[in-house]
PDB file with one MODEL, atoms N, CA, C and O in Angstrom:
MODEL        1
ATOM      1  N   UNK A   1       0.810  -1.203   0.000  1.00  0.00           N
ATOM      2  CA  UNK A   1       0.000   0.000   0.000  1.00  0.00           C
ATOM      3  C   UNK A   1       0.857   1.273   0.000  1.00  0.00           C
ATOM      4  O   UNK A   1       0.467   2.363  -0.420  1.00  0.00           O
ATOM      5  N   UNK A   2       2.121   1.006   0.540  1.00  0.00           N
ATOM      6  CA  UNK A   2       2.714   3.006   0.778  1.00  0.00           C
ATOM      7  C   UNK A   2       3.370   3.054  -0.671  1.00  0.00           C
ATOM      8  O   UNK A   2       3.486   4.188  -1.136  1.00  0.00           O
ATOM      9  N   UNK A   3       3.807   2.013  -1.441  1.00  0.00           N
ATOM     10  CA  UNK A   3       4.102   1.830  -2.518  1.00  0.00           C
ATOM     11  C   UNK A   3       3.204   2.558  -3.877  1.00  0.00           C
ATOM     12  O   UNK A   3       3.638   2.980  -4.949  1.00  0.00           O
ATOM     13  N   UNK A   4       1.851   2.508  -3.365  1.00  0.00           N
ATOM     14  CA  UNK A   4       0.911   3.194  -4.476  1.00  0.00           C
ATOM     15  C   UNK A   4       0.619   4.791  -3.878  1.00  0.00           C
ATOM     16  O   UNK A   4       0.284   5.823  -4.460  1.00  0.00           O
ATOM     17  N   UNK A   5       0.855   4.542  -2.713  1.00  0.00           N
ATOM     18  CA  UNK A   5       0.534   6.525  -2.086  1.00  0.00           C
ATOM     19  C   UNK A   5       1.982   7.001  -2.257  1.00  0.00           C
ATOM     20  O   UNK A   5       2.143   8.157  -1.868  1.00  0.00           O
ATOM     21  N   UNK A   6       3.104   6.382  -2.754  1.00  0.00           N
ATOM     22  CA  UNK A   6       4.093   6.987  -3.300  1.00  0.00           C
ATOM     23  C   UNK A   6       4.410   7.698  -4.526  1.00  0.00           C
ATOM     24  O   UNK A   6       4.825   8.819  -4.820  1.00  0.00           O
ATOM     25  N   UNK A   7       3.906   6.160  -5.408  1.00  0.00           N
ATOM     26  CA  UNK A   7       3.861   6.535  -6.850  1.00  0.00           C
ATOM     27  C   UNK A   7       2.425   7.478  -7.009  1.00  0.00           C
ATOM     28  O   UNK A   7       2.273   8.135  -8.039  1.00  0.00           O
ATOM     29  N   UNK A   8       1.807   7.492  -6.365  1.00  0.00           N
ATOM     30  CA  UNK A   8       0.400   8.916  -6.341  1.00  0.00           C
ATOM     31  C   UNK A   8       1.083  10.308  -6.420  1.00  0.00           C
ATOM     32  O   UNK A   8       0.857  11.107  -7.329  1.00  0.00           O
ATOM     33  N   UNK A   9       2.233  10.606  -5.037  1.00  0.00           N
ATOM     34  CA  UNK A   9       2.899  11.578  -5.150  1.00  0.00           C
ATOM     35  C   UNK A   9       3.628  11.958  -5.871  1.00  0.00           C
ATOM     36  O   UNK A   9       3.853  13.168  -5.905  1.00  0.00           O
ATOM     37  N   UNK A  10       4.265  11.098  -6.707  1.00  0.00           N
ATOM     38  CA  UNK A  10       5.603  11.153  -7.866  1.00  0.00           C
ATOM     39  C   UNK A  10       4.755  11.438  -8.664  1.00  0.00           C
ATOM     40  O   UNK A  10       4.959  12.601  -9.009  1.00  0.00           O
ATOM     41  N   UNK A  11       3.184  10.685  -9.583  1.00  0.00           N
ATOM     42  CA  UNK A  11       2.548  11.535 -10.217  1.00  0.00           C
ATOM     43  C   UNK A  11       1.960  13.174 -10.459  1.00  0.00           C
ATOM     44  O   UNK A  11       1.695  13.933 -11.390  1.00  0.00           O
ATOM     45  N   UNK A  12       1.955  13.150  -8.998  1.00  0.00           N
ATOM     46  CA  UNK A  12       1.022  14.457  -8.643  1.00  0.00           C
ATOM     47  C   UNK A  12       2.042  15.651  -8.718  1.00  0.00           C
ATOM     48  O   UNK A  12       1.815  16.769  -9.180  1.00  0.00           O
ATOM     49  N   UNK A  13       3.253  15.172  -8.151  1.00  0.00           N
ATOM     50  CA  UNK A  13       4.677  16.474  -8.138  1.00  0.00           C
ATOM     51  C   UNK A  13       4.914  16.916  -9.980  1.00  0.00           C
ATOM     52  O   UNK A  13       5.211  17.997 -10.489  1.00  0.00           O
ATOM     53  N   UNK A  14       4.565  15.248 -10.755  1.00  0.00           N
ATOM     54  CA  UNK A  14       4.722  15.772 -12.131  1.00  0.00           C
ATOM     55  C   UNK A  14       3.999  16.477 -12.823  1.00  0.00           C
ATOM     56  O   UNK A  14       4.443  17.240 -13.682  1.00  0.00           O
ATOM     57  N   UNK A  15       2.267  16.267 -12.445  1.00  0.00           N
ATOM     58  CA  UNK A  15       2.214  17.136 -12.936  1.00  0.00           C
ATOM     59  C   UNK A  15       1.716  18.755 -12.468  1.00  0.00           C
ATOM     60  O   UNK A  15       1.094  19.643 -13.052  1.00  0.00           O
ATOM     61  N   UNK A  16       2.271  18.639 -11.251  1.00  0.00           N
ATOM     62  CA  UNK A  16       2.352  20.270 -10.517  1.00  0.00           C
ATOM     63  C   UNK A  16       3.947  20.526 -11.396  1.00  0.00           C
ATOM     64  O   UNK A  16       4.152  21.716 -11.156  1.00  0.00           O
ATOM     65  N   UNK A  17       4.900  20.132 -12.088  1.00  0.00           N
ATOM     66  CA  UNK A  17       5.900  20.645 -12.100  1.00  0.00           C
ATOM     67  C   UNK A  17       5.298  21.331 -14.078  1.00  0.00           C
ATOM     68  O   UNK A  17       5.622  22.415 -14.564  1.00  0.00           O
ATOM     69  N   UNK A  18       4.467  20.315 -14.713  1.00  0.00           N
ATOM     70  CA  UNK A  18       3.925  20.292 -15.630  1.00  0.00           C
ATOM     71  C   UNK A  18       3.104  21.631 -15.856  1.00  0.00           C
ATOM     72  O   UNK A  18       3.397  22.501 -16.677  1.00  0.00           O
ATOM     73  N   UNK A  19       1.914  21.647 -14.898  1.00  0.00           N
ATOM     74  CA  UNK A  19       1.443  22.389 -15.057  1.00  0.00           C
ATOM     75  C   UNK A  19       2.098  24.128 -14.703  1.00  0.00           C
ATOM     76  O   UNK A  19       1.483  25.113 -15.112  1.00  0.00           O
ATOM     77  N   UNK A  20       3.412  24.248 -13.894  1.00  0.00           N
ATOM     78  CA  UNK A  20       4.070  25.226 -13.007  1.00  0.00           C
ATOM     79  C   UNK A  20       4.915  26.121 -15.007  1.00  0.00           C
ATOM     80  O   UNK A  20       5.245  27.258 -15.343  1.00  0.00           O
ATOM     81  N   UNK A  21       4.889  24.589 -15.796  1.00  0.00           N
ATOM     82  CA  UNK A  21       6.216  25.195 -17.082  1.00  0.00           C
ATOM     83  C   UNK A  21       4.957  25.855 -17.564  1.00  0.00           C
ATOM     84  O   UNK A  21       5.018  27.082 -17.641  1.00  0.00           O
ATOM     85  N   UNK A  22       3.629  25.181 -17.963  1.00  0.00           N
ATOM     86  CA  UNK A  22       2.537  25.820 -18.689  1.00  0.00           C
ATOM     87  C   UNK A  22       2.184  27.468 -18.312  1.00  0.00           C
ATOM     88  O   UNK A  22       2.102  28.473 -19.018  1.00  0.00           O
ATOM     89  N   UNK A  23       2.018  27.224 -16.837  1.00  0.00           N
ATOM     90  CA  UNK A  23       1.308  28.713 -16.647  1.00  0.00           C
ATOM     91  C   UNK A  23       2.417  29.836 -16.665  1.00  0.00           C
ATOM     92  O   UNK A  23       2.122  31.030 -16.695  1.00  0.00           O
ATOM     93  N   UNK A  24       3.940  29.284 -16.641  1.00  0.00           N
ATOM     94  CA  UNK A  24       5.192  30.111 -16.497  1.00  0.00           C
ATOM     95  C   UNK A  24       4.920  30.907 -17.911  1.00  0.00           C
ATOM     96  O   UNK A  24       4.735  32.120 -18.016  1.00  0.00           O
ATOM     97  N   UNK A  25       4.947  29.577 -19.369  1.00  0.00           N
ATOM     98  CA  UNK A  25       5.412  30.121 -20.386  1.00  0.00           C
ATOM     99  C   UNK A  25       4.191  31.559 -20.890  1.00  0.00           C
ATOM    100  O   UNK A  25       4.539  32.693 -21.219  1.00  0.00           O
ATOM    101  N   UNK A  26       2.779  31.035 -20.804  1.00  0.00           N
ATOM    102  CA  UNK A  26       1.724  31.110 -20.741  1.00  0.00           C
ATOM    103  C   UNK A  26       1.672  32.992 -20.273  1.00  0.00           C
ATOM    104  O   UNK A  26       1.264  33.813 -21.094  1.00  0.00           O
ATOM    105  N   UNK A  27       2.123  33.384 -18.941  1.00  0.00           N
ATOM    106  CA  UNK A  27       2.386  33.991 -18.119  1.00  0.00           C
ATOM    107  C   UNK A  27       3.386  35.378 -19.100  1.00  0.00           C
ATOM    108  O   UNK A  27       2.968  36.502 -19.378  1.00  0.00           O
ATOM    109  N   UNK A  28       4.269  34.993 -19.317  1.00  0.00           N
ATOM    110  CA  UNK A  28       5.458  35.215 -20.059  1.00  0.00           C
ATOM    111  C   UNK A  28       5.086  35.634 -21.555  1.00  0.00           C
ATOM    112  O   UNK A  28       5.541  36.740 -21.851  1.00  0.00           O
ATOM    113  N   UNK A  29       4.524  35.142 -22.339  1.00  0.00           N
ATOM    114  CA  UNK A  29       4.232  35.723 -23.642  1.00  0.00           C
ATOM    115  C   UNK A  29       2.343  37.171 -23.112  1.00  0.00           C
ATOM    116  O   UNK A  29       2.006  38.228 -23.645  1.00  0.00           O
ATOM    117  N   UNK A  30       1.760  36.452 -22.035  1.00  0.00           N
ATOM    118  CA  UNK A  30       0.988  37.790 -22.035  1.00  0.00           C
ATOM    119  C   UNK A  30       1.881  38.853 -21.541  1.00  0.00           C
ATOM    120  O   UNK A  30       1.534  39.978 -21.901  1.00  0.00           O
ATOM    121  N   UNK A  31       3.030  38.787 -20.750  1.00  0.00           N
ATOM    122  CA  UNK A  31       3.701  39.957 -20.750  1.00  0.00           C
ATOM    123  C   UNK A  31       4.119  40.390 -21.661  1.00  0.00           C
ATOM    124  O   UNK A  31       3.941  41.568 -21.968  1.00  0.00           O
ATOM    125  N   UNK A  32       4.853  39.490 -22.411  1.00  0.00           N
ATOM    126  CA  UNK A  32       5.514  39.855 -23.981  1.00  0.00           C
ATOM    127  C   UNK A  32       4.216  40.854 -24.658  1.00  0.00           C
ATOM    128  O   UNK A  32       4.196  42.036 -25.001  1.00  0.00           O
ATOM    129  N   UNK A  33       3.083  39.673 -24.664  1.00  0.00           N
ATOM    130  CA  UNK A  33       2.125  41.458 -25.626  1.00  0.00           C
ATOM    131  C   UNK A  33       1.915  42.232 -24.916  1.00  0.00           C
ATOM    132  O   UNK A  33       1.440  43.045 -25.710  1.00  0.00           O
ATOM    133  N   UNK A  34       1.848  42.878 -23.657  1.00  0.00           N
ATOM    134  CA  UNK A  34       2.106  43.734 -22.974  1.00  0.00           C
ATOM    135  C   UNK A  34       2.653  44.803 -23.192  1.00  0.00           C
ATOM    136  O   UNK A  34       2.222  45.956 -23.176  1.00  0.00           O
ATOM    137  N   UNK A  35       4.409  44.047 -23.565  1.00  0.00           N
ATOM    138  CA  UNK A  35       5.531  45.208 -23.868  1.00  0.00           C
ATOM    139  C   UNK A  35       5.136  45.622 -25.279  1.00  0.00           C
ATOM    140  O   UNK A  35       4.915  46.785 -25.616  1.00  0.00           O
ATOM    141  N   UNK A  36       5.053  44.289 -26.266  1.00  0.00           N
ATOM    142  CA  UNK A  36       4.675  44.880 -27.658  1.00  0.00           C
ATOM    143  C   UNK A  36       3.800  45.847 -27.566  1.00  0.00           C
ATOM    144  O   UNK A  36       4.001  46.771 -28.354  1.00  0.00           O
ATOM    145  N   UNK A  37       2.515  45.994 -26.580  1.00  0.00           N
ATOM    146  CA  UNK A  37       1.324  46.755 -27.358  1.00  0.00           C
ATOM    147  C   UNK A  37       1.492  48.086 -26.209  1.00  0.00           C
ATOM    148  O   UNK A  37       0.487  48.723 -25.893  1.00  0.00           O
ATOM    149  N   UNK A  38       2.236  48.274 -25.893  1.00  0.00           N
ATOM    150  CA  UNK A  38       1.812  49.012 -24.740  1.00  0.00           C
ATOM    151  C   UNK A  38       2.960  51.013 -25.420  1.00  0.00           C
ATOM    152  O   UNK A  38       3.538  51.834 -24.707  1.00  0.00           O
ATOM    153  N   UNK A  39       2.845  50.997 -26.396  1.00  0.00           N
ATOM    154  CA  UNK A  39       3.160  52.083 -27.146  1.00  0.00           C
ATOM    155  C   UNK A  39       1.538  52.603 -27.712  1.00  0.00           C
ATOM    156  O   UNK A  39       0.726  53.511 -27.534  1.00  0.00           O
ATOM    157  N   UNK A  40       1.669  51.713 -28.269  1.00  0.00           N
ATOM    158  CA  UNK A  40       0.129  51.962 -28.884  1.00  0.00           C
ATOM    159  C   UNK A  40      -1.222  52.049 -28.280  1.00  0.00           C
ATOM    160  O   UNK A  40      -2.242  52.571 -28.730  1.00  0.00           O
ATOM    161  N   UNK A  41      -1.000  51.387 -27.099  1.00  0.00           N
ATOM    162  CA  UNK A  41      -1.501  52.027 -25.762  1.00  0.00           C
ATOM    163  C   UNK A  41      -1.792  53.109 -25.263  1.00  0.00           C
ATOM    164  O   UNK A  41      -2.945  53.523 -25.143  1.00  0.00           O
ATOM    165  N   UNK A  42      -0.705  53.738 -24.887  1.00  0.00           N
ATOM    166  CA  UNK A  42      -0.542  55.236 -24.395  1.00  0.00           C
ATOM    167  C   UNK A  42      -0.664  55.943 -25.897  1.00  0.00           C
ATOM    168  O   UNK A  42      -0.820  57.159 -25.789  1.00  0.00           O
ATOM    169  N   UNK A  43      -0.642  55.623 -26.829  1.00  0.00           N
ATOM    170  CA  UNK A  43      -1.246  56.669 -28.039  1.00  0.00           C
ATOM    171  C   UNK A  43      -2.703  56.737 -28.262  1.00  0.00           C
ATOM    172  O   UNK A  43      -3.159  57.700 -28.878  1.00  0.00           O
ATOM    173  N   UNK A  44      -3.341  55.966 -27.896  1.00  0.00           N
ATOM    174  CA  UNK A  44      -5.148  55.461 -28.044  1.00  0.00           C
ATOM    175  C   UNK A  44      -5.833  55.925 -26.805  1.00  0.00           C
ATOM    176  O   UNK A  44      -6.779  56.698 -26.650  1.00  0.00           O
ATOM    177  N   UNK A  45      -4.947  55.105 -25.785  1.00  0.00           N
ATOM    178  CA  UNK A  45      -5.686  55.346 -25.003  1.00  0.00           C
ATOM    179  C   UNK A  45      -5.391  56.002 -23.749  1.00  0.00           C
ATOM    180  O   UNK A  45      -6.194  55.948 -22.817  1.00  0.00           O
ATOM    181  N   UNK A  46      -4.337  56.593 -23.668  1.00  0.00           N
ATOM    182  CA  UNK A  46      -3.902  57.352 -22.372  1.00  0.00           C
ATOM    183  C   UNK A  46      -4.492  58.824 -22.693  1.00  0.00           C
ATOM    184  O   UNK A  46      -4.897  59.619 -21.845  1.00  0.00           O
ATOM    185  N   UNK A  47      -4.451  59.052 -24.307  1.00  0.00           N
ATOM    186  CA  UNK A  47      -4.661  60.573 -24.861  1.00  0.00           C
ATOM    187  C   UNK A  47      -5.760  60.686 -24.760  1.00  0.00           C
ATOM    188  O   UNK A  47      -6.121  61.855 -24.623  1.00  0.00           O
ATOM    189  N   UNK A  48      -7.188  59.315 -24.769  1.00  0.00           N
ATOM    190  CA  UNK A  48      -8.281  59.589 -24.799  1.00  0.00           C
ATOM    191  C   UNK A  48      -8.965  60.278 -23.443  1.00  0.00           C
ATOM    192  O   UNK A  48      -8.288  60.480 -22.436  1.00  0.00           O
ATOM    193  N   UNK A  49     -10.219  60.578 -23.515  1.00  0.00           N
ATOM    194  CA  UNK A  49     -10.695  61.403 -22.255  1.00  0.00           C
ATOM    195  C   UNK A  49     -11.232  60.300 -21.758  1.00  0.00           C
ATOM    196  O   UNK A  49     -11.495  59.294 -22.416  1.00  0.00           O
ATOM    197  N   UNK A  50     -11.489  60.519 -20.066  1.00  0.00           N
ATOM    198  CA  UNK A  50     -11.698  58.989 -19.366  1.00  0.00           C
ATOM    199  C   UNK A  50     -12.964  59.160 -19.670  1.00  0.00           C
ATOM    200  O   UNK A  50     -13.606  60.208 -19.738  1.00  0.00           O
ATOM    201  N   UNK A  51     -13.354  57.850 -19.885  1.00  0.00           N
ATOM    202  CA  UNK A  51     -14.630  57.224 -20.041  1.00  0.00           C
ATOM    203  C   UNK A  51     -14.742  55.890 -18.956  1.00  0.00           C
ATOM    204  O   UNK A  51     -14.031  55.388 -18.085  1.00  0.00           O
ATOM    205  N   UNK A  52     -16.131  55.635 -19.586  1.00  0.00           N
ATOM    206  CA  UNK A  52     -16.303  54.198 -18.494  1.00  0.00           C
ATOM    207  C   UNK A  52     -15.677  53.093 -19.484  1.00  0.00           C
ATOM    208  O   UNK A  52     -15.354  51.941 -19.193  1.00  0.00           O
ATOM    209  N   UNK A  53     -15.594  53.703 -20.654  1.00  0.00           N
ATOM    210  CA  UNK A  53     -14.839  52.231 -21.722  1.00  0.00           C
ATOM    211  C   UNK A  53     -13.600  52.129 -21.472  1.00  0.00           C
ATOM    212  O   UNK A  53     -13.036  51.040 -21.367  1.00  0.00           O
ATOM    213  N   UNK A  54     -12.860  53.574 -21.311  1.00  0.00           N
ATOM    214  CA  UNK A  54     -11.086  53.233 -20.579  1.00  0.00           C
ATOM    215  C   UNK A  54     -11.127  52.762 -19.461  1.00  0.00           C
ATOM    216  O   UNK A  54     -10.163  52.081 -19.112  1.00  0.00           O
ATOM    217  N   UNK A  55     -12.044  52.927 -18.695  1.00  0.00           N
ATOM    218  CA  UNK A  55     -11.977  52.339 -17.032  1.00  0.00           C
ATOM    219  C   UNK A  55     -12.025  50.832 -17.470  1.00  0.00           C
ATOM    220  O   UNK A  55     -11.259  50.029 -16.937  1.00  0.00           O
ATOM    221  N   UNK A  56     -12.718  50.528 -18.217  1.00  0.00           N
ATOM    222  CA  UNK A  56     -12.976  48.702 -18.413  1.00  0.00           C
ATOM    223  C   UNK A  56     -12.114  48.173 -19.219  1.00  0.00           C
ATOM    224  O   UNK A  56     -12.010  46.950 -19.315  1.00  0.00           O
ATOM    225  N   UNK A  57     -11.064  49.368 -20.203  1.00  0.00           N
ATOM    226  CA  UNK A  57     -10.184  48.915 -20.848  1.00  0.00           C
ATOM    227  C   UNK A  57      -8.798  48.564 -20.005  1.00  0.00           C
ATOM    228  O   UNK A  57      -8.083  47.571 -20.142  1.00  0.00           O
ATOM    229  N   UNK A  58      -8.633  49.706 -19.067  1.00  0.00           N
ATOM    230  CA  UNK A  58      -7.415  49.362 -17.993  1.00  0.00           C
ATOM    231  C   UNK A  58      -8.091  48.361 -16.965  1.00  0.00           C
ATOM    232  O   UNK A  58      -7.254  47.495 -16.711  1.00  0.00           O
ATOM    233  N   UNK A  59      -8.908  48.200 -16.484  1.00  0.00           N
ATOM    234  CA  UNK A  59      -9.363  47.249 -15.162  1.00  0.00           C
ATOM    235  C   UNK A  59      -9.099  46.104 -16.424  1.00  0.00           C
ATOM    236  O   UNK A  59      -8.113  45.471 -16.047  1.00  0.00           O
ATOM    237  N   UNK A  60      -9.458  45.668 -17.493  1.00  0.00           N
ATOM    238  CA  UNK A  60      -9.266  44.263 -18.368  1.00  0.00           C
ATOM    239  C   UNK A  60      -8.183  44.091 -18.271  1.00  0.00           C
ATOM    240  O   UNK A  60      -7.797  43.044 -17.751  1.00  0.00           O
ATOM    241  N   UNK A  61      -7.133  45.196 -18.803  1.00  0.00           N
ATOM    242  CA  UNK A  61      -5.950  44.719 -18.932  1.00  0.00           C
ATOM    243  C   UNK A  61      -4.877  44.775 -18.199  1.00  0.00           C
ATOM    244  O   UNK A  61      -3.845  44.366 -18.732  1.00  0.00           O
ATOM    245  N   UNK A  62      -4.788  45.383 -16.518  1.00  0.00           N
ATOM    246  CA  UNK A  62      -4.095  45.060 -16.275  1.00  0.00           C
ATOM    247  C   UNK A  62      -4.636  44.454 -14.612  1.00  0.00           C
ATOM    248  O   UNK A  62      -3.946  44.680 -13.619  1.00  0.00           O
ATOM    249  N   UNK A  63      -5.449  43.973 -14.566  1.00  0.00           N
ATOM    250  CA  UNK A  63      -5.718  42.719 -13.609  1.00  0.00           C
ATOM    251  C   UNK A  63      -4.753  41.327 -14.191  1.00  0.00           C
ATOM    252  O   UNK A  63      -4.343  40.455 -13.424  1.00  0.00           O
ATOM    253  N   UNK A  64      -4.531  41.332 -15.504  1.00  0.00           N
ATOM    254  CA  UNK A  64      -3.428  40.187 -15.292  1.00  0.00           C
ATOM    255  C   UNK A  64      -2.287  40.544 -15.153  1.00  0.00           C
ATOM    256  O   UNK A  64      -1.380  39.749 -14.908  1.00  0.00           O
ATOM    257  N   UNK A  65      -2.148  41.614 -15.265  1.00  0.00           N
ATOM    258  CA  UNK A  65      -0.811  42.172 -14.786  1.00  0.00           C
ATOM    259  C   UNK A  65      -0.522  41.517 -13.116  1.00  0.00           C
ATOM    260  O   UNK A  65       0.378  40.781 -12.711  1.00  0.00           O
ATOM    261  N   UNK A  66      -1.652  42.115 -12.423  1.00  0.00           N
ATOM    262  CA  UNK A  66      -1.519  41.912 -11.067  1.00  0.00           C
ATOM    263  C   UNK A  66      -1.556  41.048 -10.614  1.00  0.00           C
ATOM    264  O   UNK A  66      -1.045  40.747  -9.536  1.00  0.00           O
ATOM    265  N   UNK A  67      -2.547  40.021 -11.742  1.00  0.00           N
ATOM    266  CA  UNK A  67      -2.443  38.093 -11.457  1.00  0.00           C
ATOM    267  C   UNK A  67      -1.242  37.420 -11.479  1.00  0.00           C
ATOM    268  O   UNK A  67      -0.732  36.682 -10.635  1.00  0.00           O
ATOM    269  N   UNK A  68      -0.812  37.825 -12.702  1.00  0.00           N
ATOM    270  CA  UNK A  68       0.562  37.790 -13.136  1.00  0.00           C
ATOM    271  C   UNK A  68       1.951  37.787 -11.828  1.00  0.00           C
ATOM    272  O   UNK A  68       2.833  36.945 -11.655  1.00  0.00           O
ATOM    273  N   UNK A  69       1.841  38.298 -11.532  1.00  0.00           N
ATOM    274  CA  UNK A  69       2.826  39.102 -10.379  1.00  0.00           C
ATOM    275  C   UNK A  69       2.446  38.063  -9.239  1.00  0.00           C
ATOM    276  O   UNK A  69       3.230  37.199  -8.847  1.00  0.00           O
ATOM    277  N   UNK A  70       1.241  38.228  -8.781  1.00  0.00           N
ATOM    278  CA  UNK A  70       0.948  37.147  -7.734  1.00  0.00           C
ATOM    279  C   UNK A  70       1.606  35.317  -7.640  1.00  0.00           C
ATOM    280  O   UNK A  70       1.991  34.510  -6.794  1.00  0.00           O
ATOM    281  N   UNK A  71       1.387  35.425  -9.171  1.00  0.00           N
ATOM    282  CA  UNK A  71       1.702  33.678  -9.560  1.00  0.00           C
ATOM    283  C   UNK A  71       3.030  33.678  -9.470  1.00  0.00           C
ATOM    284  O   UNK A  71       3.408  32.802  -8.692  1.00  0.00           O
ATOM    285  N   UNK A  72       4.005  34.372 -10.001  1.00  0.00           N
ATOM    286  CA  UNK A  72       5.399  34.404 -10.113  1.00  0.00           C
ATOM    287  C   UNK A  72       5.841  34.544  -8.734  1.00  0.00           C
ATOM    288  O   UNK A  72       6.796  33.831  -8.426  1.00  0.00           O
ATOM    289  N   UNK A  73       5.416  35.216  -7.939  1.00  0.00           N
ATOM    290  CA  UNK A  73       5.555  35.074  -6.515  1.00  0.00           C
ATOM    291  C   UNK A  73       5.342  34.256  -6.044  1.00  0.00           C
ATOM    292  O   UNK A  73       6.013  34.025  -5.039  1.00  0.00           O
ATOM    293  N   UNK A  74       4.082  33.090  -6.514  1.00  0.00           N
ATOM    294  CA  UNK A  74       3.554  32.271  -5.108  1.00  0.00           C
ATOM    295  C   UNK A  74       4.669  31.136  -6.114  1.00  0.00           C
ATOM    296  O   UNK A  74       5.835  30.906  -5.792  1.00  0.00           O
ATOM    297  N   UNK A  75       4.304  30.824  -6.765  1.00  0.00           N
ATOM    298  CA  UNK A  75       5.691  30.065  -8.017  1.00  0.00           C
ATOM    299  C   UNK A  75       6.690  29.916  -7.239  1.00  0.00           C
ATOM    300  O   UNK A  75       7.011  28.733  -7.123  1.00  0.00           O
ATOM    301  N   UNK A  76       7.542  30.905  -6.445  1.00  0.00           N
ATOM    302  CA  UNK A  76       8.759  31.405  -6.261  1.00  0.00           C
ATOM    303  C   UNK A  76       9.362  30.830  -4.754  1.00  0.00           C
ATOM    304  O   UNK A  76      10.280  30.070  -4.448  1.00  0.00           O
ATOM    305  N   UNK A  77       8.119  31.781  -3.820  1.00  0.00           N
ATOM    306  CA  UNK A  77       8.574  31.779  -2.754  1.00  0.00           C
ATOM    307  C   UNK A  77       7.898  30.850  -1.878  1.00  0.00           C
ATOM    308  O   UNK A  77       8.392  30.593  -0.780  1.00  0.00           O
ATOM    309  N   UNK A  78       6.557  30.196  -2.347  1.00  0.00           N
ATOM    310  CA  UNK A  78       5.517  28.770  -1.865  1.00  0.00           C
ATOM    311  C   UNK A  78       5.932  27.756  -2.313  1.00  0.00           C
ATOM    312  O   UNK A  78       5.349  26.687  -2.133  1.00  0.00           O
ATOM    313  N   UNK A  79       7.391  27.912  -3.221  1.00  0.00           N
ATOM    314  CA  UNK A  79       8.327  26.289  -4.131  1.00  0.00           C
ATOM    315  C   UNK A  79       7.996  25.257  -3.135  1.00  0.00           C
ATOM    316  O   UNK A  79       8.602  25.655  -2.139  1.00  0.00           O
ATOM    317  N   UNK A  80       7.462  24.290  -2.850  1.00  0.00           N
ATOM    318  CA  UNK A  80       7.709  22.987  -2.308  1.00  0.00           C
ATOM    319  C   UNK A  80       9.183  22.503  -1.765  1.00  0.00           C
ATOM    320  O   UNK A  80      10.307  22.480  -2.267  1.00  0.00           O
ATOM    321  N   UNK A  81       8.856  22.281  -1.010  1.00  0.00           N
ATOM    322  CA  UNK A  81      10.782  21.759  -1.076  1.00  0.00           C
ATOM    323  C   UNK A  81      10.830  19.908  -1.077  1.00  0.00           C
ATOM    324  O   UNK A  81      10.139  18.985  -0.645  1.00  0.00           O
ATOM    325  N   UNK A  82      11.826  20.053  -1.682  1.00  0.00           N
ATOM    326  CA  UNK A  82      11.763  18.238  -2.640  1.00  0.00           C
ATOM    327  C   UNK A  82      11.984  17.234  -1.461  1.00  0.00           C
ATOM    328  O   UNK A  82      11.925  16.032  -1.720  1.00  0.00           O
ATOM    329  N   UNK A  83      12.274  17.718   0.028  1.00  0.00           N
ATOM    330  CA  UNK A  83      11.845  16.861   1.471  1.00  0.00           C
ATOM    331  C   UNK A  83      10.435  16.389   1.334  1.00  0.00           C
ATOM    332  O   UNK A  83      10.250  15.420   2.070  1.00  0.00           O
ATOM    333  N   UNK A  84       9.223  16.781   0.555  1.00  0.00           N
ATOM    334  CA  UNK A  84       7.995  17.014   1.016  1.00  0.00           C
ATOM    335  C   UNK A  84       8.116  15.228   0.109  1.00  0.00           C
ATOM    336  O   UNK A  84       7.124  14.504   0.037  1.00  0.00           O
TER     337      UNK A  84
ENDMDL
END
């Protein structure tokens, strides 16, 4: 029996390590369009007058900013340590 709640854990670490490369890379290219678009950004829409459509355009886009940031942190400093 500790033989199968072992190999359970060796599954489960794989694919937390699996899913950790997905949301990294994932994570990483929405920043990438970020940097790409974020000229054209402040030309559209920083110049425009506030509206409730820029309020929903910045609250859209940069709540993953802030998601973003959270994950790379908990990623980072909540690492498992390979004792577990």
């Amino acid at each position: 029996m500790p033989f199968i709640n072992a190999a359970n854990h060796v599954q489960a670490y794989g694919q937390y390590i699996g899913q950790t490369y997905v949301s990294t890379a994932a994570r990483t290219l929405t920043i990438f369009d970020y940097l790409l678009t974020f000229d054209v950004e402040v030309q559209c829409i920083w110049n425009a007058p506030f509206s409730g459509v820029t309020l929903l355009f910045f609250v859209n886009r940069y709540i993953n900013v802030v998601v973003t940031v959270f994950v790379f942190l908990s990623m980072t400093i909540f690492e498992p340590s390979p004792l577990m």
